[in-house]
N, C-alpha and C positions, 0 to 999 in steps of 0.2 A: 235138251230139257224135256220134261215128261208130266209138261203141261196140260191136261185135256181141253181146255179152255184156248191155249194155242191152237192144239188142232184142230178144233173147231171153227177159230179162225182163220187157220190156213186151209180147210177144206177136206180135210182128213180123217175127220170124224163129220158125219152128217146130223143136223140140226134142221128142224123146223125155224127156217130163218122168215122174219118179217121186216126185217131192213139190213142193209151192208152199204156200206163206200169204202172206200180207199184207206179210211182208219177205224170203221167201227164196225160190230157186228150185232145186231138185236134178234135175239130166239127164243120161244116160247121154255117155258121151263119145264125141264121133265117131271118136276114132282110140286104142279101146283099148287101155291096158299091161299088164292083169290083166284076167280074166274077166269080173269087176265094176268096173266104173271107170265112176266118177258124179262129174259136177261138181257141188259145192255152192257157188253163186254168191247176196250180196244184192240185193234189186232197185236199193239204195241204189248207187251209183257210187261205190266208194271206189276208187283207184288200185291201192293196194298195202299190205302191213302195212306199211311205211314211214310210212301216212298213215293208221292207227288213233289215233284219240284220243279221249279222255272223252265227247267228243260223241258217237260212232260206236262205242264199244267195245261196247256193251249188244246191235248186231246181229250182231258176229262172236261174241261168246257165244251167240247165237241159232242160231246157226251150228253150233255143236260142240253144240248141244243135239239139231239138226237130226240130224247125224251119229252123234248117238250113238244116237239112234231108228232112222235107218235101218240102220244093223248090225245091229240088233235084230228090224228087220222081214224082213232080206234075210236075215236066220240067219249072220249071218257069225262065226261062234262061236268058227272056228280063229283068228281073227286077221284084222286090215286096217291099212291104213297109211292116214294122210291127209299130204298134201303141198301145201307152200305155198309154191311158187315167189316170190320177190320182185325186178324188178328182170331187166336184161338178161343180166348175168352170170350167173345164177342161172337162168335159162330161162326166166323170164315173158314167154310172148308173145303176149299178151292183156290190156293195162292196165287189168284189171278185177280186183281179187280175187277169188281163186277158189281153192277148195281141191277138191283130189282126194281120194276116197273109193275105195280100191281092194280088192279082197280076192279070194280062189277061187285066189292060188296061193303059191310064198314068194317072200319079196324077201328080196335081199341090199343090201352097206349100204357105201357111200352108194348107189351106182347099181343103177339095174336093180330 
């Protein structure tokens, strides 16, 4: 597979990482929307929320567990958005799940 998001997880591509375990990997995002914009990506390959299910649901929980630590750690106290692009239409362009963790300034809604 010739995922980049994979091998970022498995180490193969280097990333400015600010959290990792055993299932997850969170790293600053190369091309900022907010001050703080960190991707939180599983090691596991899942596609897209599209392809969340009972087998795989217990890591994207892991995942918001993840996030809700790192807000915590990064002091984002005013507020953050996490965003979950699914899908071409939608703006995923990266067939990896991955959710953004953004915060340090305000968003408007839907865009921007």
């Amino acid at each position: 597979m010739d995922c980049i998001f994979c091998k970022i997880a498995n180490g193969e591509i280097p990333a400015t990482k600010v959290y990792e375990d055993e299932t997850v990997v969170a790293f600053n995002d190369l091309e900022p929307q907010a001050p703080t914009h960190i991707l939180v990506i599983p090691k596991q390959h899942i596609t897209s929320a599209a392809d969340i299910s009972a087998e795989n649901s217990a890591v994207i929980a892991h995942i918001f567990e993840v996030i809700a630590q790192l807000s915590k750690e990064l002091d984002m106290k005013d507020g953050f958005r996490v965003v979950n692009n699914c899908g071409d239409s939608a703006g995923q362009t990266v067939k990896h799940i991955h959710f953004h963790l953004m915060s340090g300034r305000a968003f408007t809604w839907p865009a921007g």
